[in-house]
PASEBA-1860 file (N, C-alpha, C; in nm, 3 decimals):
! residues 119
1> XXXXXXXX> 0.109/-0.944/-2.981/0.165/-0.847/-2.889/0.055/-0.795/-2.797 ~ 0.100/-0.729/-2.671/-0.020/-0.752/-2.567/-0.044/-0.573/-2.599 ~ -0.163/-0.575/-2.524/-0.236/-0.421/-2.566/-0.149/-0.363/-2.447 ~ -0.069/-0.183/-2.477/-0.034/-0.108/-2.444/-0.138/-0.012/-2.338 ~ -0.131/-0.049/-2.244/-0.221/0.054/-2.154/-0.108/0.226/-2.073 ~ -0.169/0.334/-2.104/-0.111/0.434/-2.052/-0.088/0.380/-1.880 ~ 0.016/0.442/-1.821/0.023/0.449/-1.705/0.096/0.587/-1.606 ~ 0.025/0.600/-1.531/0.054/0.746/-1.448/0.118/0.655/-1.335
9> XXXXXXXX> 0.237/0.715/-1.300/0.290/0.702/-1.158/0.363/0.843/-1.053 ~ 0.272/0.831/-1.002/0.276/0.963/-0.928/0.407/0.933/-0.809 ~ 0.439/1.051/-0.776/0.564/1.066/-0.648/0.568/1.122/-0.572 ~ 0.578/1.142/-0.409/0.627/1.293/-0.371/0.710/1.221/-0.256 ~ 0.793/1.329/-0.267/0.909/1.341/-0.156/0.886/1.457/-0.062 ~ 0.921/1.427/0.018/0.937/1.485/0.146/1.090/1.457/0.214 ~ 1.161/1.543/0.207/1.332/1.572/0.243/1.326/1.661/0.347 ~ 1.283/1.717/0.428/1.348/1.763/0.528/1.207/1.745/0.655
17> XXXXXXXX> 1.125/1.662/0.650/1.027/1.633/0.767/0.975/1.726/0.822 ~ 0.952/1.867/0.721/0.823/1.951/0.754/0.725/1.960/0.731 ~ 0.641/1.831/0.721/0.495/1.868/0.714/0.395/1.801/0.839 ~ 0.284/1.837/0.832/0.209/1.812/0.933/0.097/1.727/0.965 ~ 0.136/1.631/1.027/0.057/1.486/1.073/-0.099/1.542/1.152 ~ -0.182/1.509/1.086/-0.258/1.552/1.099/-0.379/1.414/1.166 ~ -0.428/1.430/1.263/-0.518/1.272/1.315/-0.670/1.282/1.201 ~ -0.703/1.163/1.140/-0.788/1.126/1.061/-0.935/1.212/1.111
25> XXXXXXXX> -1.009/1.243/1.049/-1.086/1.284/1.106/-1.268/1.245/1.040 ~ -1.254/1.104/1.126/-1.355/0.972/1.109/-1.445/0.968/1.214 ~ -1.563/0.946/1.174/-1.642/0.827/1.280/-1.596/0.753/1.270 ~ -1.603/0.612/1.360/-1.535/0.505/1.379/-1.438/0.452/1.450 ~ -1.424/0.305/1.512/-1.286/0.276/1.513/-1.171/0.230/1.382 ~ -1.042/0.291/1.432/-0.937/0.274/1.296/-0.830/0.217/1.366 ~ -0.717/0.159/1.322/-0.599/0.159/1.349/-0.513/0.070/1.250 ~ -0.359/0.072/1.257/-0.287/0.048/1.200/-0.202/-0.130/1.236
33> XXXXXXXX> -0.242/-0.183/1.131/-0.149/-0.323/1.179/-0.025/-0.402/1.105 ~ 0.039/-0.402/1.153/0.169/-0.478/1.066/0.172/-0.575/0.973 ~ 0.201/-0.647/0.905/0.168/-0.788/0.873/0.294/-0.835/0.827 ~ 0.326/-0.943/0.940/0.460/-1.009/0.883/0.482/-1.112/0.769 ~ 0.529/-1.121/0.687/0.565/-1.197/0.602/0.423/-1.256/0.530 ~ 0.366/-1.217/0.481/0.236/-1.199/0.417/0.245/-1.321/0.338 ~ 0.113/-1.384/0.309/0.095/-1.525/0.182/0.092/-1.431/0.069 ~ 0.173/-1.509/-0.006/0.145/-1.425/-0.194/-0.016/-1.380/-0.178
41> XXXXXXXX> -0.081/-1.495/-0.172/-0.227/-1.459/-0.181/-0.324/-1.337/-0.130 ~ -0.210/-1.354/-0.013/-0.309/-1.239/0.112/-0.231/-1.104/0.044 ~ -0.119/-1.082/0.034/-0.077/-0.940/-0.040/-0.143/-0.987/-0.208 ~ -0.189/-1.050/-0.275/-0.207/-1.068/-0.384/-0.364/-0.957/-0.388 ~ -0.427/-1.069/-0.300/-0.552/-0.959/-0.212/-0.560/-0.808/-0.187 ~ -0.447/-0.770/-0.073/-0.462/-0.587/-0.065/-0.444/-0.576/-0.174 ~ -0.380/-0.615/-0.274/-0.275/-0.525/-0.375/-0.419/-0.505/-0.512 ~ -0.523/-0.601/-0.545/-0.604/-0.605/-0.611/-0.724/-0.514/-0.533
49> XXXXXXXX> -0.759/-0.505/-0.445/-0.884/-0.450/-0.357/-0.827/-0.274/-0.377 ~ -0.709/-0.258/-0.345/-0.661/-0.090/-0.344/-0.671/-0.066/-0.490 ~ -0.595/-0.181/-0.566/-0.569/-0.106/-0.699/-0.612/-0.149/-0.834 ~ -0.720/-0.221/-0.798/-0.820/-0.286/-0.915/-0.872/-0.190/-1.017 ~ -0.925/-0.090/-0.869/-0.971/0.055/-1.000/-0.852/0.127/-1.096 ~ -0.794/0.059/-1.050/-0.620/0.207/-1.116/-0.600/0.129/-1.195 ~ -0.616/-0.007/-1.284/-0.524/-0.142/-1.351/-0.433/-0.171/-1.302 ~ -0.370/-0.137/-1.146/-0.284/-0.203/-1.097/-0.223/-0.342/-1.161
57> XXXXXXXX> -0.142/-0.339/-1.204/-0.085/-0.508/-1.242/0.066/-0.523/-1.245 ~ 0.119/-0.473/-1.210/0.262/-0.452/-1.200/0.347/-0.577/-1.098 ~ 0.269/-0.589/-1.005/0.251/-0.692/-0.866/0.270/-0.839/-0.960 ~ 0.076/-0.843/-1.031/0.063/-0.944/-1.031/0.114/-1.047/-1.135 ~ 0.165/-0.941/-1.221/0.271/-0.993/-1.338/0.403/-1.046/-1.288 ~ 0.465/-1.009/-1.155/0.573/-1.039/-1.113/0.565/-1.217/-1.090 ~ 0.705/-1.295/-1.108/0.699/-1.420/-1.065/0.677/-1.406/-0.918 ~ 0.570/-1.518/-0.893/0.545/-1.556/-0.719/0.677/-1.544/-0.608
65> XXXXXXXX> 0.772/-1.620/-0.675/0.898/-1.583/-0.598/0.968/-1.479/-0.578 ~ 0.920/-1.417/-0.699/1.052/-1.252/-0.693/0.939/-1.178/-0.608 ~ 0.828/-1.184/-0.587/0.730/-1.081/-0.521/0.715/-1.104/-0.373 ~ 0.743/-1.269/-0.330/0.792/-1.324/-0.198/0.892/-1.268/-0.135 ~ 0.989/-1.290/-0.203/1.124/-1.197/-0.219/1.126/-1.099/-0.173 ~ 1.034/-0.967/-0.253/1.026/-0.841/-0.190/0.991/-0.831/-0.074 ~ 0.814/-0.877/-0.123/0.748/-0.841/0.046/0.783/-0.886/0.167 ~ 0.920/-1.002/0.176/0.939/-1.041/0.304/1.080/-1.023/0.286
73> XXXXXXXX> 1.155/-0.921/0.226/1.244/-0.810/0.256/1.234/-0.812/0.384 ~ 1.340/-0.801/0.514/1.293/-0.776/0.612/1.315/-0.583/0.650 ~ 1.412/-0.541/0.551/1.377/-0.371/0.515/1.198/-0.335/0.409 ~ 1.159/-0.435/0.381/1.045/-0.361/0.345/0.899/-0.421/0.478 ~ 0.807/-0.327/0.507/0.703/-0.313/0.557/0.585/-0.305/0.523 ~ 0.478/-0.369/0.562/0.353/-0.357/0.521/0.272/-0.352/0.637 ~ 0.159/-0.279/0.608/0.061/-0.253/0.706/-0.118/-0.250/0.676 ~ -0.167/-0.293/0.746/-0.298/-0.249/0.647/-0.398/-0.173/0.776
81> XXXXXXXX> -0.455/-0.096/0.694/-0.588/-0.011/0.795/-0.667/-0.074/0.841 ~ -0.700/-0.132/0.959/-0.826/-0.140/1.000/-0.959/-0.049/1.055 ~ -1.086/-0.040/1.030/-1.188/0.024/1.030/-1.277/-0.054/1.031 ~ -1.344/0.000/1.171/-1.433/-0.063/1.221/-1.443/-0.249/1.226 ~ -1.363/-0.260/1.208/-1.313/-0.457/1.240/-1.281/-0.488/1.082 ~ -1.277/-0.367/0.967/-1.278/-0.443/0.837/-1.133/-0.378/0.809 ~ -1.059/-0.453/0.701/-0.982/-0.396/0.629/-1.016/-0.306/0.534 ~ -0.933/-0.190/0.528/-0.943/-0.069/0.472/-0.876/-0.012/0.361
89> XXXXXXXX> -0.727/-0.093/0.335/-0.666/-0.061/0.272/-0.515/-0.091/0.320 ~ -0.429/-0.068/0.281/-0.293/-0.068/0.317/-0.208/0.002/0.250 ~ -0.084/-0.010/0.303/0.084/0.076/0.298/0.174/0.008/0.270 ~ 0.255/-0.013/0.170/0.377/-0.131/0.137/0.514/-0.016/0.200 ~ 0.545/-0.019/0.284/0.673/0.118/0.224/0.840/0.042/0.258 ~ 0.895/0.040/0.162/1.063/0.008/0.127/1.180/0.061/0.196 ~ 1.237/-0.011/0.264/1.364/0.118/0.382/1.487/0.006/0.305 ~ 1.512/0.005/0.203/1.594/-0.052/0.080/1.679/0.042/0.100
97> XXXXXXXX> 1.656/0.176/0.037/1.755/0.265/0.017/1.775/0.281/0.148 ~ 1.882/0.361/0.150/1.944/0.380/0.294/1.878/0.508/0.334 ~ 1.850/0.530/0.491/1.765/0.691/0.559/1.654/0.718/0.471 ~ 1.584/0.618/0.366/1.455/0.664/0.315/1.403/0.549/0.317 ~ 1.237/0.575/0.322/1.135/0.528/0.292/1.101/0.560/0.240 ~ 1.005/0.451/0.098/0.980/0.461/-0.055/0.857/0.423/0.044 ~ 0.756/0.496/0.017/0.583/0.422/-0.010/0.601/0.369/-0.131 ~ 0.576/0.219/-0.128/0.612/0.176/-0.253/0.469/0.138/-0.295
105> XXXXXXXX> 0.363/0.103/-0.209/0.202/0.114/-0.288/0.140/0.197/-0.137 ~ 0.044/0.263/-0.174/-0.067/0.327/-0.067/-0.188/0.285/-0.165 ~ -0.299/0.221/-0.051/-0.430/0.214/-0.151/-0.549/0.251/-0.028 ~ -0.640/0.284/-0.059/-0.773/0.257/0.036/-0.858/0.180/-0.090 ~ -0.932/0.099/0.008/-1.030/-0.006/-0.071/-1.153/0.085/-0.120 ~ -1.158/0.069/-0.248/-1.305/0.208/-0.298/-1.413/0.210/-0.221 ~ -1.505/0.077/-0.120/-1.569/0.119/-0.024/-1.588/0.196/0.090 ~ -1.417/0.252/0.128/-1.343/0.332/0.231/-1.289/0.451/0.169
113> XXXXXXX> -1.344/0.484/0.071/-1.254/0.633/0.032/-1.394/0.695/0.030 ~ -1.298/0.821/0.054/-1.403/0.950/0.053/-1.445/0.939/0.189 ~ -1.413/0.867/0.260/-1.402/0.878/0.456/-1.316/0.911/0.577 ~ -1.211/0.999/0.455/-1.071/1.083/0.530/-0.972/0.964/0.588 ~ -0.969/0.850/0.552/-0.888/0.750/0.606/-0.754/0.760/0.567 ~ -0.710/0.813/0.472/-0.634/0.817/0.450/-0.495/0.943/0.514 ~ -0.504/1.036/0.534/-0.440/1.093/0.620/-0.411/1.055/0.766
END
């Protein structure tokens, strides 16, 4: 039987769109890019770089097909940060349910945290 690891999964909602977008506040160039229909490999990639430190494995346990499946949902979205010409991290978020968006992973890559990128 496989070893039992604790796991925290954190949440927050936001229901009525009062809070406040606030611009990053970096040296650097940043911006935001889409990525359509991603290779298993290349989301196999963000998904290990954001969440290697956390034991992320939830992803990589999934069959290749059912995780194809998801990420090229054409209701689900992915995006990843760019900084300074490197990848930074990325945003999976789910418009599955109806009038919501699930962030379904947020990560920054541990070389990019602690550099306000994330807001």
């Amino acid at each position: 039987m496989a070893e039992k690891i604790p796991t925290t999964v954190t949440y927050l909602e936001i229901v009525d769109g009062s809070f406040e977008r606030k611009k990053a506040d970096v040296a650097g160039t940043y911006f935001v890019e889409k990525i359509t229909k991603p290779s298993y490999e290349f989301y196999i990639y963000l998904y290990d770089r954001a969440g290697s430190t956390y034991n992320w494995t939830a992803r990589k346990l999934m069959p290749k097909q059912e995780l194809l499946n998801s990420i090229h949902d054409p209701k689900v979205e992915i995006f990843t940060l760019i900084y300074d010409g490197k990848i930074a991290g990325y945003v999976e978020l789910d418009f599955r349910e109806s009038h919501q968006a699930e962030v379904a992973y947020f990560g920054i890559f541990p070389e990019f945290q602690g550099l306000r990128l994330g807001p």
